[in-house]
Backbone bond lengths (Angstrom), bond angles and torsions (degrees), N, CA, C in turn:
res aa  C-N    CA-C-N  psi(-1)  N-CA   C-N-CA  omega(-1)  CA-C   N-CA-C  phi
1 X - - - 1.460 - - 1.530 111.03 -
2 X 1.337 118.19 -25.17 1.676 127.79 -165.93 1.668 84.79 -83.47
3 X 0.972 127.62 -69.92 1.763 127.85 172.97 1.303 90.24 -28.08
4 X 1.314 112.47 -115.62 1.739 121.81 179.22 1.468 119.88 17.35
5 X 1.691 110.95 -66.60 1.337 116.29 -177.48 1.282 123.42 -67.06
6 X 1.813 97.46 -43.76 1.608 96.02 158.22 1.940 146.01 -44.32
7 X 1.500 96.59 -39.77 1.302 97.91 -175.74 1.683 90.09 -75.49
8 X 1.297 97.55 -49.90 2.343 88.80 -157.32 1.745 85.54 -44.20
9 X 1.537 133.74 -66.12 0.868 123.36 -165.28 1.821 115.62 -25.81
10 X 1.414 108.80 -61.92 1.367 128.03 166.83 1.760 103.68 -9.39
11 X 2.018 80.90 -86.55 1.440 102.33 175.25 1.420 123.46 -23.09
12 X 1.284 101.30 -55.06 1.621 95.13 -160.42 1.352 119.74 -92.00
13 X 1.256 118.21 2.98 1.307 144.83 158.03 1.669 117.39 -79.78
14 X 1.096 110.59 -24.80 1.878 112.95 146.19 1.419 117.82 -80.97
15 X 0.999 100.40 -35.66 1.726 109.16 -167.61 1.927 91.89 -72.08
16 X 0.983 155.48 -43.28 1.314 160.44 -170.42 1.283 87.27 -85.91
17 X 1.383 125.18 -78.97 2.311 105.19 -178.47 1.527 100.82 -14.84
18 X 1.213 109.85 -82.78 2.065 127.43 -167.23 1.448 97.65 -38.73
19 X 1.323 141.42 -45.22 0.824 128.00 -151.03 1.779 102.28 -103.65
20 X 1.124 105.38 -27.02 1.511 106.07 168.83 1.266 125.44 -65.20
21 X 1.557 117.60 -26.28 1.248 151.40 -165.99 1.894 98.27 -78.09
22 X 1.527 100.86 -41.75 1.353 93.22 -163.10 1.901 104.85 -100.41
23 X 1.277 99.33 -30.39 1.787 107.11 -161.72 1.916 82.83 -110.80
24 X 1.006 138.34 -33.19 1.691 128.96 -173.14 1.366 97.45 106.03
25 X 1.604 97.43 162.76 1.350 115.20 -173.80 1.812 110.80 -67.00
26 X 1.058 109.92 -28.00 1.728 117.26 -170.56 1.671 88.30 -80.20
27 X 1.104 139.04 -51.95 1.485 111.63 -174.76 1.119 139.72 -72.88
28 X 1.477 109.39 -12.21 1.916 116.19 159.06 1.800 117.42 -78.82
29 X 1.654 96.27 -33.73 1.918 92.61 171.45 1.281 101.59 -84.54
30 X 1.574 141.22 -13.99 1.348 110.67 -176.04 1.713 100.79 -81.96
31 X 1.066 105.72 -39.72 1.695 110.61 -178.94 1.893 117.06 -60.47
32 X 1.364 106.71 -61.51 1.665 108.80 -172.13 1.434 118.09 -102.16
33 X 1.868 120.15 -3.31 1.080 122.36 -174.40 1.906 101.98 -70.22
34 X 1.230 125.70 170.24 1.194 123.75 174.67 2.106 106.01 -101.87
35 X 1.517 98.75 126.85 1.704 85.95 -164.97 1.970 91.34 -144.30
36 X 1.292 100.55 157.92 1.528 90.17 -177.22 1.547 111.09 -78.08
37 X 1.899 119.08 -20.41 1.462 110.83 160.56 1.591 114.69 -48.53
38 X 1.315 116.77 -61.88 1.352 126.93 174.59 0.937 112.76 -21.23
39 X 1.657 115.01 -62.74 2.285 117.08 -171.49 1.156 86.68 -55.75
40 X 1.248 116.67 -74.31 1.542 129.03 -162.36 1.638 114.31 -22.53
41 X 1.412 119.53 -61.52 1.338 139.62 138.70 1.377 115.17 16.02
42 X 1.626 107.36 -70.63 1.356 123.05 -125.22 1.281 141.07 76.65
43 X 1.359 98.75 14.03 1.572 95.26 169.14 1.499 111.49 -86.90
44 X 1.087 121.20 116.81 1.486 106.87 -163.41 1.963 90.70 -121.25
45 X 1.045 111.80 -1.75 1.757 101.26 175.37 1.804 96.75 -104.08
46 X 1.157 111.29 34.22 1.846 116.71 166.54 1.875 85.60 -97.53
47 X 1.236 131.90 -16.26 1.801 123.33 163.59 1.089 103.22 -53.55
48 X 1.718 120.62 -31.37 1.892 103.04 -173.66 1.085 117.33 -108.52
49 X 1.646 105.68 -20.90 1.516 96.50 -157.59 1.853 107.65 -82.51
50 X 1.788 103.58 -15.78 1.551 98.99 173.39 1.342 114.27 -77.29
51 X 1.069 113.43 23.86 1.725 108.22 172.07 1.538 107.47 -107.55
52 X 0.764 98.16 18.18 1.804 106.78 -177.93 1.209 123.54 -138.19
53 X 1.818 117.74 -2.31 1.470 144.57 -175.20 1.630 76.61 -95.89
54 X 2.216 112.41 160.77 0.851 125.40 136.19 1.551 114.85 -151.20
55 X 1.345 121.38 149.87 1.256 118.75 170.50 1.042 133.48 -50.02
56 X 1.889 129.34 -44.45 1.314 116.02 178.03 1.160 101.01 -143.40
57 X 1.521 143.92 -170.57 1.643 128.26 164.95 1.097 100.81 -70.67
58 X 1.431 142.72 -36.00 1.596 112.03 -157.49 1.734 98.21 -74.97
59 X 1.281 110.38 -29.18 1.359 111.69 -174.82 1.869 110.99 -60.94
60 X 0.745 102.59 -37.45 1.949 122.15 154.11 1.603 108.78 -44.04
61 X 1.501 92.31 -82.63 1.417 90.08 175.99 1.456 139.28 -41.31
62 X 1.320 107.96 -41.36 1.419 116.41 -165.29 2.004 109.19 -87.10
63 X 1.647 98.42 -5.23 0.984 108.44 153.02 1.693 145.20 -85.80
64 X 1.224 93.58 -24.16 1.290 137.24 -166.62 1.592 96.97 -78.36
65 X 1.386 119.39 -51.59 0.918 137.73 169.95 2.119 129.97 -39.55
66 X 1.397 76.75 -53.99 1.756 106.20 -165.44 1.729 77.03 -73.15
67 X 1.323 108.47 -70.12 1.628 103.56 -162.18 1.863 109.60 -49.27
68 X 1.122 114.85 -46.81 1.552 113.36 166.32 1.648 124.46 -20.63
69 X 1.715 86.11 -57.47 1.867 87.07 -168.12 1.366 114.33 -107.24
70 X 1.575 110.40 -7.91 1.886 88.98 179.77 2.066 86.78 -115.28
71 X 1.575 112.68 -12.67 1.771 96.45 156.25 1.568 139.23 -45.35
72 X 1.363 91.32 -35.83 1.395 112.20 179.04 1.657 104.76 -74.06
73 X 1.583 124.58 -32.13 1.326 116.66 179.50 1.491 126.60 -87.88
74 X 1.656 107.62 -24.79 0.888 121.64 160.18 1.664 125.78 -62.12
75 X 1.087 113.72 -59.40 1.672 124.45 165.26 1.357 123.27 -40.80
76 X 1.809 113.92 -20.60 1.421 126.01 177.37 1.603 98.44 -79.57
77 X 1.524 122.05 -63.83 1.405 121.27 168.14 1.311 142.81 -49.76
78 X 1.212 126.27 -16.01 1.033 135.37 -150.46 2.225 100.71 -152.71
79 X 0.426 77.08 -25.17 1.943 96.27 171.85 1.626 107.90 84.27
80 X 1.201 115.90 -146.34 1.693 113.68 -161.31 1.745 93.45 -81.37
81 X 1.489 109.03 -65.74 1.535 131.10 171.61 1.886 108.40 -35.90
82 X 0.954 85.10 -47.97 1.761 81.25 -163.46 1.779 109.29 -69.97
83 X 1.527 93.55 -18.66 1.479 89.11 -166.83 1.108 96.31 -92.19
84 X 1.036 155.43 -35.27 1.718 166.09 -169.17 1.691 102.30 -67.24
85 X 1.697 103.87 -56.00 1.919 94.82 157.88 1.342 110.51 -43.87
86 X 0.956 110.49 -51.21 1.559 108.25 -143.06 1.865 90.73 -66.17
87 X 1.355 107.04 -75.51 1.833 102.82 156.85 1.392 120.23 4.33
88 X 1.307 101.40 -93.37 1.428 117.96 -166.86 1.515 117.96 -68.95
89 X 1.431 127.84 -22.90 1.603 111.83 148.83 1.508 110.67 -80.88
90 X 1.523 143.78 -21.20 1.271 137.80 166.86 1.661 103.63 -50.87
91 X 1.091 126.64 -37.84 1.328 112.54 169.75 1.096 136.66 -79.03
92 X 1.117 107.73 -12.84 1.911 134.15 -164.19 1.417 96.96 -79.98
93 X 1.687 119.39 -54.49 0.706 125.81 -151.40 1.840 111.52 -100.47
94 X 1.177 110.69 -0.86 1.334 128.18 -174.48 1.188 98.49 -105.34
95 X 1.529 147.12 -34.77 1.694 160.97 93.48 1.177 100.31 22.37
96 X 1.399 128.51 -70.57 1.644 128.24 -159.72 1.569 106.52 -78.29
97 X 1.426 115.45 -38.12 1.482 116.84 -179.81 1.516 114.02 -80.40
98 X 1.623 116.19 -3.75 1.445 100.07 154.38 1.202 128.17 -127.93
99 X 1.675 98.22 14.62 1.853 99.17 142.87 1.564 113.32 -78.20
100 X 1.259 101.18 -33.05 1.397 103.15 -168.93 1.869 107.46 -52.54
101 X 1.490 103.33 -63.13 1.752 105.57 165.21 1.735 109.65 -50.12
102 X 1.392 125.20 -2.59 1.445 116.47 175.27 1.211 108.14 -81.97
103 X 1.337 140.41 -46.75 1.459 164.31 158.36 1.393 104.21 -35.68
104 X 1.162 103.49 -54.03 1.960 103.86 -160.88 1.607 81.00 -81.49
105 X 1.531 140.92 -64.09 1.605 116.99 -146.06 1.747 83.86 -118.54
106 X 1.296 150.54 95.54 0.970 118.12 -169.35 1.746 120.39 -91.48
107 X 1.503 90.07 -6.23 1.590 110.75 179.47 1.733 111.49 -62.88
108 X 1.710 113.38 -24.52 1.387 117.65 177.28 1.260 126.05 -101.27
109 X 1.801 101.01 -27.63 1.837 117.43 172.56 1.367 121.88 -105.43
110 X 1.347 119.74 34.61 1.739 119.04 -142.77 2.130 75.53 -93.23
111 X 1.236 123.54 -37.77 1.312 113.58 -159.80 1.934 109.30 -63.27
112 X 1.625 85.98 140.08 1.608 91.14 176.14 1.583 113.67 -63.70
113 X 1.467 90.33 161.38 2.174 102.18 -172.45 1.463 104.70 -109.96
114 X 1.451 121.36 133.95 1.357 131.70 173.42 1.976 95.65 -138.05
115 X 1.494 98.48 140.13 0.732 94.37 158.22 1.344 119.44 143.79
116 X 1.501 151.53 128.06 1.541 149.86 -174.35 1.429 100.98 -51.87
117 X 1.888 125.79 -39.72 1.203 112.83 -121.44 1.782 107.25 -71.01
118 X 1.119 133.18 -24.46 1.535 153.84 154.55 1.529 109.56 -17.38
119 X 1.465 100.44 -62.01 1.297 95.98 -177.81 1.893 116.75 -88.20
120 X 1.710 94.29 -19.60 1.475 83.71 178.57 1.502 116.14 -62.18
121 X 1.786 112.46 -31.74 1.821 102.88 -174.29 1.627 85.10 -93.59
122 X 0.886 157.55 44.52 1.530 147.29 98.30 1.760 89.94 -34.33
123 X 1.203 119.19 -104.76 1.281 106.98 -152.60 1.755 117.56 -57.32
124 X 1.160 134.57 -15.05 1.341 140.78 162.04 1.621 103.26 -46.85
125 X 1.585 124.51 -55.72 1.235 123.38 -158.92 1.935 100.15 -81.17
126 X 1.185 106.27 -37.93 1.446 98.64 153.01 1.353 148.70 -91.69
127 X 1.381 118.24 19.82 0.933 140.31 148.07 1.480 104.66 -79.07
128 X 1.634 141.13 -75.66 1.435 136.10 -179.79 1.426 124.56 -63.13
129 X 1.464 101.90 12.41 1.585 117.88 173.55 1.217 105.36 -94.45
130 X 1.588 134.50 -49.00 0.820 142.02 -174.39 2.111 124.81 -85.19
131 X 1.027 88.41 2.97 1.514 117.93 -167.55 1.283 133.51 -159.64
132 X 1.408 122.19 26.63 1.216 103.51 -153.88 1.630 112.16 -87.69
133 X 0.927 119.71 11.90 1.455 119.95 147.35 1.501 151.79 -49.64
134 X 1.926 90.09 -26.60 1.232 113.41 -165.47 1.888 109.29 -85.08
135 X 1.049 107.11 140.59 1.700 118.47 -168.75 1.700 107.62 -56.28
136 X 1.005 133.07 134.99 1.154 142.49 179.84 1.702 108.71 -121.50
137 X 1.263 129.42 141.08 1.468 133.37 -173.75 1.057 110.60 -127.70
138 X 1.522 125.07 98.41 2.015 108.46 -172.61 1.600 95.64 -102.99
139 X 1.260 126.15 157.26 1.628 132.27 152.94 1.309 109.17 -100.63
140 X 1.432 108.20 117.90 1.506 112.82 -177.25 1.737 102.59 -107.07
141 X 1.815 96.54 136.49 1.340 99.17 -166.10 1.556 118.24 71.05
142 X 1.234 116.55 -5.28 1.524 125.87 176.08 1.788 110.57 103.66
143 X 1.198 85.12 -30.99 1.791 99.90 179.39 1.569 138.45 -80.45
144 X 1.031 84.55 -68.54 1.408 93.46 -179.76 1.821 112.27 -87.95
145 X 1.467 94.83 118.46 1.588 120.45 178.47 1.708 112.92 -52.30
146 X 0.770 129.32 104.80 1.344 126.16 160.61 1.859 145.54 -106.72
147 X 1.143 130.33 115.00 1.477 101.68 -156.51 1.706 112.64 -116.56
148 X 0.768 107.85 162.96 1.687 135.54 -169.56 1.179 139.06 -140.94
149 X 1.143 124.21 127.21 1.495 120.43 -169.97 2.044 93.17 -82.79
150 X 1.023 101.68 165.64 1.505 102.85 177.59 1.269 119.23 -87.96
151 X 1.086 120.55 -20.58 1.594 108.50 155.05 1.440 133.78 -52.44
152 X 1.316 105.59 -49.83 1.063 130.35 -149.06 1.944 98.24 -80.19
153 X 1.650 97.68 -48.88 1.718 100.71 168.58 1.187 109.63 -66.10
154 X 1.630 132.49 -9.79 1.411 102.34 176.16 1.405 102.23 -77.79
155 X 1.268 117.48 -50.71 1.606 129.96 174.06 1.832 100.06 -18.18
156 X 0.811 132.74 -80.50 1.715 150.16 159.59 1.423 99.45 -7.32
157 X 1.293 99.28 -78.35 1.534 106.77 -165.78 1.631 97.28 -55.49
158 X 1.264 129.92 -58.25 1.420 120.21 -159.90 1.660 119.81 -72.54
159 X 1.602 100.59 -11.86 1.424 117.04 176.47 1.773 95.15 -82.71
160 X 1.098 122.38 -34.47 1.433 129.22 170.51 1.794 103.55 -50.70
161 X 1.491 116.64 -77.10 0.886 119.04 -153.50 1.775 108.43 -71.84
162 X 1.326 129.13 -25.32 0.962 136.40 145.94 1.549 136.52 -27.12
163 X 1.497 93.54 -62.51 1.491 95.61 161.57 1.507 121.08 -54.94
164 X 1.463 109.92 -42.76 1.501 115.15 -167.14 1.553 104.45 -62.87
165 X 1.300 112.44 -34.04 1.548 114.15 169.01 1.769 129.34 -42.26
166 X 1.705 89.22 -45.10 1.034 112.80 -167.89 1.611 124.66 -75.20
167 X 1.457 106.25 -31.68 1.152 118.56 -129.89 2.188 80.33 -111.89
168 X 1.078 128.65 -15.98 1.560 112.44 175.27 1.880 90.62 -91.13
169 X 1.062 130.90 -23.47 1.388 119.71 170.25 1.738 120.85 -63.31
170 X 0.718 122.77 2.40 1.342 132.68 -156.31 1.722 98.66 -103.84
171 X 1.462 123.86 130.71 1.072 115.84 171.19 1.609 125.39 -65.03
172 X 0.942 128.93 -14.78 1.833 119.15 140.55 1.521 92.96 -124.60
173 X 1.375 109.42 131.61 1.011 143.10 -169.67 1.658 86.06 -95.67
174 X 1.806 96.20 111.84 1.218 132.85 168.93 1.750 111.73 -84.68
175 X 1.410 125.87 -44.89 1.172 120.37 174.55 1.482 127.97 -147.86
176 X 1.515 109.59 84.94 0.987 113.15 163.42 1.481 146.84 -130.75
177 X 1.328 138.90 176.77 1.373 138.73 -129.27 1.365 115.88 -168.53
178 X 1.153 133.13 168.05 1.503 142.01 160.39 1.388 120.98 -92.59
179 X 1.340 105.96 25.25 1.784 118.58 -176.53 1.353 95.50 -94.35
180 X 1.365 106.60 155.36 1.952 113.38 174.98 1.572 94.36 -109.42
181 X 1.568 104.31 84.12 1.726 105.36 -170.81 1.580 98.15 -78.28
182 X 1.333 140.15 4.46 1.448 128.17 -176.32 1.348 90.00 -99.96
183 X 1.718 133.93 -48.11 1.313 125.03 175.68 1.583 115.79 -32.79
184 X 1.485 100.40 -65.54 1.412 101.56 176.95 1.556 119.31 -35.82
185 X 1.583 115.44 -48.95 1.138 134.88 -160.52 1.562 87.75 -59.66
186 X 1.534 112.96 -75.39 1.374 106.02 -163.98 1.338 137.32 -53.64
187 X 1.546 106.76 -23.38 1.444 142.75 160.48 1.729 114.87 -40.98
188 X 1.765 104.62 -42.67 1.219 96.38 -160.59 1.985 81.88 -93.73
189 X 1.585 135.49 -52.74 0.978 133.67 -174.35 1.505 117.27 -19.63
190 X 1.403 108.03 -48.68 1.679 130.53 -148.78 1.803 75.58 -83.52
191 X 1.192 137.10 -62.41 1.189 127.85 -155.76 1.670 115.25 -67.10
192 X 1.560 106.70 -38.78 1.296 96.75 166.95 1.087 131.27 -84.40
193 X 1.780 143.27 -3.71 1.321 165.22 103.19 1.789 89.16 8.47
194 X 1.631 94.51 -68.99 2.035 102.33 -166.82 1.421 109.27 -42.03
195 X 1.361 102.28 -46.31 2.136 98.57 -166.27 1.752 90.70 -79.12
196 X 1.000 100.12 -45.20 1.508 92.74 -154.48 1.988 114.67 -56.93
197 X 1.291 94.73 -31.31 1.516 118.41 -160.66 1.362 114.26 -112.68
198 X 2.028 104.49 5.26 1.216 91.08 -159.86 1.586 101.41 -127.34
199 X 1.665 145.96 -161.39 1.309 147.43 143.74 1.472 111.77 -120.11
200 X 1.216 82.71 162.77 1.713 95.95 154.87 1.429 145.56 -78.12
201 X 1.312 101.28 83.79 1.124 106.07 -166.99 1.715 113.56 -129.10
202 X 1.518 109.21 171.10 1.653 109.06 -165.55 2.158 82.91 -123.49
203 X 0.993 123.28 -7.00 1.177 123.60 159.77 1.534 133.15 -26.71
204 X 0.668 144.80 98.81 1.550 122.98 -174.11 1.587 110.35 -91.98
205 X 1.595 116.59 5.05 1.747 96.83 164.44 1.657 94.98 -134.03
206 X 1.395 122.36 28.87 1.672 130.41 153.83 1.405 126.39 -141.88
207 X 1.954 96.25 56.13 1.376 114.35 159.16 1.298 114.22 -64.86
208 X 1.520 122.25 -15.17 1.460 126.43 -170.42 1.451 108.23 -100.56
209 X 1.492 113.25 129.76 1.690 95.68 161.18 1.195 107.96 -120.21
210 X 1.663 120.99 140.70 1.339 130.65 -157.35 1.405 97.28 -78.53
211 X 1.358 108.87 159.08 1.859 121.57 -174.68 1.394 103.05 -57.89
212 X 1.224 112.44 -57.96 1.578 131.33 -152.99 1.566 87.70 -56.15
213 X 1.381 133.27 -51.31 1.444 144.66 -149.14 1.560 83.88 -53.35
214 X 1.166 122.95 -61.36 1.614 122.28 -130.02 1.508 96.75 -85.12
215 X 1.894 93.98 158.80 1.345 91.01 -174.63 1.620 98.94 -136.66
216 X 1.145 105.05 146.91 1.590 128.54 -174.49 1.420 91.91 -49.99
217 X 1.512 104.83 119.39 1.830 142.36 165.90 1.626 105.95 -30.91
218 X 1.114 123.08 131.64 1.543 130.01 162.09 1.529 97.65 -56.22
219 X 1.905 102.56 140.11 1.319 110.41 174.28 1.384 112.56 -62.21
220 X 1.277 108.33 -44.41 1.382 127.97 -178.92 1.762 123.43 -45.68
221 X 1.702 112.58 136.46 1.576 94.57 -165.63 1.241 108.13 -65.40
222 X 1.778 117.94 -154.83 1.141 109.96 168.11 2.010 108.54 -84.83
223 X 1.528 94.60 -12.19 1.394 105.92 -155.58 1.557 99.70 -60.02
224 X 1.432 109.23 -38.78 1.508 131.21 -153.84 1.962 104.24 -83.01
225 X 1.382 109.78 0.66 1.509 119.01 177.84 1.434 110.54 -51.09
226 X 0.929 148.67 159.74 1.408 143.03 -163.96 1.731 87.08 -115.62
227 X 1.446 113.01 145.46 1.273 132.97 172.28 1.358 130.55 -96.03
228 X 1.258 107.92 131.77 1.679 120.50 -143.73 1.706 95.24 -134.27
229 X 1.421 125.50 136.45 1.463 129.07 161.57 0.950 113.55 -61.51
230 X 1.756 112.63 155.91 1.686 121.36 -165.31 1.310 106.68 -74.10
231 X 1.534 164.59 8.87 0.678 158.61 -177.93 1.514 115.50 -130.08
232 X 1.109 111.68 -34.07 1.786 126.01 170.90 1.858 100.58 -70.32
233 X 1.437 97.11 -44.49 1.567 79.60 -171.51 1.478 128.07 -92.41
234 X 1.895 113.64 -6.25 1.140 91.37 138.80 1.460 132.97 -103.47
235 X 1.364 132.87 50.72 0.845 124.81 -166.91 2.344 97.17 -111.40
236 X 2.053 80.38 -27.69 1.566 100.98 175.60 1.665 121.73 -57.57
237 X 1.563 87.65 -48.86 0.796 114.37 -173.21 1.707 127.44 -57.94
238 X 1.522 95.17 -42.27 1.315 101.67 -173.04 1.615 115.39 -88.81
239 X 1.775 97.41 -1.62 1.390 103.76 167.92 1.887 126.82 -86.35
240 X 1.300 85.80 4.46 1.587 107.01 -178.33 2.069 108.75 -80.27
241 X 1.500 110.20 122.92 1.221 104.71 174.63 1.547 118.85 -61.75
242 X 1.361 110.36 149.96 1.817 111.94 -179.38 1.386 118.03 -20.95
243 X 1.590 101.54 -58.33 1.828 106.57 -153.93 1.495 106.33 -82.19
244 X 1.335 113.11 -40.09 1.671 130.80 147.20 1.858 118.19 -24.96
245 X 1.640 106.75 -60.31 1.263 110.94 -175.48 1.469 111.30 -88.07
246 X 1.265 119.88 6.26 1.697 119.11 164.50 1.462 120.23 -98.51
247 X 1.130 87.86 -29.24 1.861 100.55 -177.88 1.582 103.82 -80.39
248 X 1.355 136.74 -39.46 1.471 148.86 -170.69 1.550 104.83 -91.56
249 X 1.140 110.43 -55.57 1.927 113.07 -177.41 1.374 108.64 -88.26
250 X 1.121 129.09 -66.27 1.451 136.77 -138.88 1.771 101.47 -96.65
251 X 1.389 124.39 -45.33 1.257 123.99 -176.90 1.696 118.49 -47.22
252 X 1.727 97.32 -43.70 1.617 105.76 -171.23 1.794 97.84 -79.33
253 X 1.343 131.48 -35.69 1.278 115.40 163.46 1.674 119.30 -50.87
254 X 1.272 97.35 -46.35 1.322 93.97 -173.71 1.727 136.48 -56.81
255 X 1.248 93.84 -31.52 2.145 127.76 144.45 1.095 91.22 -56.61
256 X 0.887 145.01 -123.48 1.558 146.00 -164.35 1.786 120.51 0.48
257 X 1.344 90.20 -48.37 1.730 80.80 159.30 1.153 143.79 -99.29
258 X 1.477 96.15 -10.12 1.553 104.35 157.15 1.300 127.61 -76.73
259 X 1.434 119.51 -15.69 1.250 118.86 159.87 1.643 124.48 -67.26
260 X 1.293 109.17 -43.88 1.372 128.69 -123.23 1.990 98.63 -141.60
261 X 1.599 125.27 -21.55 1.061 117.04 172.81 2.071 93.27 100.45
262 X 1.756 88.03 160.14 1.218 94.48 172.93 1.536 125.59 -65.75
263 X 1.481 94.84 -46.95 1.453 123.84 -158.31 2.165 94.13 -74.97
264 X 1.293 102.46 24.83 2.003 93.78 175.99 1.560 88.63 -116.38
265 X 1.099 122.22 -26.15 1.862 104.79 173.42 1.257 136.53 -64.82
266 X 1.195 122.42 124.04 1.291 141.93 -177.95 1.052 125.30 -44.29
267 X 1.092 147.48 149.22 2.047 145.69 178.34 1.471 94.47 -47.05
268 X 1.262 125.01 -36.79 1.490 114.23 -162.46 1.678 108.74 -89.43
269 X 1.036 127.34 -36.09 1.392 138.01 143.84 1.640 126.48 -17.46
270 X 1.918 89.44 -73.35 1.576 102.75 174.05 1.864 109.45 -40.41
271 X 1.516 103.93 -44.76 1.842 122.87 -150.38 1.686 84.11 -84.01
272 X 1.200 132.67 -15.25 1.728 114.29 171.95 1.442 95.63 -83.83
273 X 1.222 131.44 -65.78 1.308 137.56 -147.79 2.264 99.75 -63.45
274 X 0.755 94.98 -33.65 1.863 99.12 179.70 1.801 87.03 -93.92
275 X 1.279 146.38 -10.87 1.620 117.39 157.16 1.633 93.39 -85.71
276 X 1.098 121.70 -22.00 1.733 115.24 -178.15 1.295 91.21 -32.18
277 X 1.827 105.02 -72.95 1.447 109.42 -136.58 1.538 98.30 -88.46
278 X 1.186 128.27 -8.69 1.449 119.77 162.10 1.288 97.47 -66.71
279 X 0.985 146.84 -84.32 1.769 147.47 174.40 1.764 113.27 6.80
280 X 1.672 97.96 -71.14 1.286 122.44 -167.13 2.022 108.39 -66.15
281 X 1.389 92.47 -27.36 1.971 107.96 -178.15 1.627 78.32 -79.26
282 X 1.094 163.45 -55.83 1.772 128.90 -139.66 1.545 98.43 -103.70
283 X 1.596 128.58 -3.00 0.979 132.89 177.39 1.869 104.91 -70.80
């Protein structure tokens, strides 16, 4: 799905050149950009179609980018489907909170929104939700290496996007920009809401798992699981009821990568977490 999203992204970032080329730049942002005339409108599918608009290539790129390396981590947790929800309301909803600031100040948010980046820290904020321990490496300016645990850069980023909120309200406007820093904002909310509030599932109307459902994590690591043959154990396994087989199999993996990263689980690990979500799809 991280491939997938990438090229259409590609795609549709030629497909808007051609079309800018032929009708001008004002008739693809007045039509698919996201703008508070637009809601106002009724255009209410300008929530999707600006996630697929971008302003320039690097603005492409640097999106293009983000979705590359934490898509790929997300799509491991959560499967092809789950991560693409998770995406596509991270933008929706990072979309609504900066029309929503368009409405309330419109003199500071009146400019239209293009752009992936909403939904890409959707998966950033659930990625450092689920891990935030795990080492992160940015090149700033392209050059210089920098590293981060993932918690800690979301912290950054949201102290980033925060300010940007803040900072055109301000009677001299200390910091402002052509960034949709509330998109981001809502982008990253919705994603950590997702791990925290959410399961694994291939479902498309039980992306949610209710509070009450869940049950307090085995003390025990994942390391300390008792070892079972490939055929006995899923055969055990798959005789285990849902709420039973999340709390016993899937919970102590799921510690495990929040400690420790995706990429420390074992073949036998990987093979619970994909019967998870086969499990959770016939439910």
């Amino acid at each position: 799905m991280t491939t997938i999203l990438l090229f259409t992204l590609g795609a549709c970032y030629l497909a808007q050149l051609l079309v800018e080329g032929l009708k001008g730049p004002l008739w693809v942002m007045d039509r698919l950009s996201l703008s508070r005339d637009g809601i106002a409108d009724g255009r209410v599918y300008q929530l999707l179609t600006f996630q697929f608009l971008h302003g320039s290539p690097m603005h492409l790129l640097m999106n293009m980018i983000g979705l590359y390396f934490f898509g790929r981590a997300v799509e491991e947790l959560l499967g092809s489907m789950g991560m693409l929800r998770l995406y596509l309301v991270s933008g929706m909803v990072g979309g609504l909170m900066q029309v929503g600031l368009a409405f309330a100040w419109p003199s500071a948010f009146s400019a239209g929104v293009v752009g992936a980046s909403a939904g890409v820290f959707g998966l950033i904020a659930a990625f450092a939700t689920r891990a935030p321990e795990q080492p992160i490496t940015m090149l700033i300016l392209f050059i210089l290496p920098v590293t981060f645990k993932a918690g800690v850069f979301l912290i950054i980023e949201a102290c980033i996007s925060v300010g940007g909120i803040l900072g055109p309200l301000l009677p001299y406007p200390f910091f402002h920009s052509n960034i949709a820093h509330a998109a981001h904002l809502g982008g990253m909310l919705t994603g950590i809401a997702w791990i925290r509030f959410g399961t694994i599932s291939h479902s498309p109307f039980n992306f949610w798992r209710p509070l009450w459902t869940r049950r307090q994590p085995r003390r025990e690591s994942a390391r300390a699981m008792p070892k079972r043959n490939g055929k006995n154990a899923n055969r055990k396994t798959e005789e285990l009821p849902p709420a039973e087989f999340i709390s016993r199999e899937v919970d102590p993996i799921l510690e495990k990568i929040s400690a420790h990263g995706i990429q420390s689980l074992t073949a036998r690990e990987r093979q619970i977490l994909e019967a998870a979500r086969s499990k959770m799809a016939r439910r």
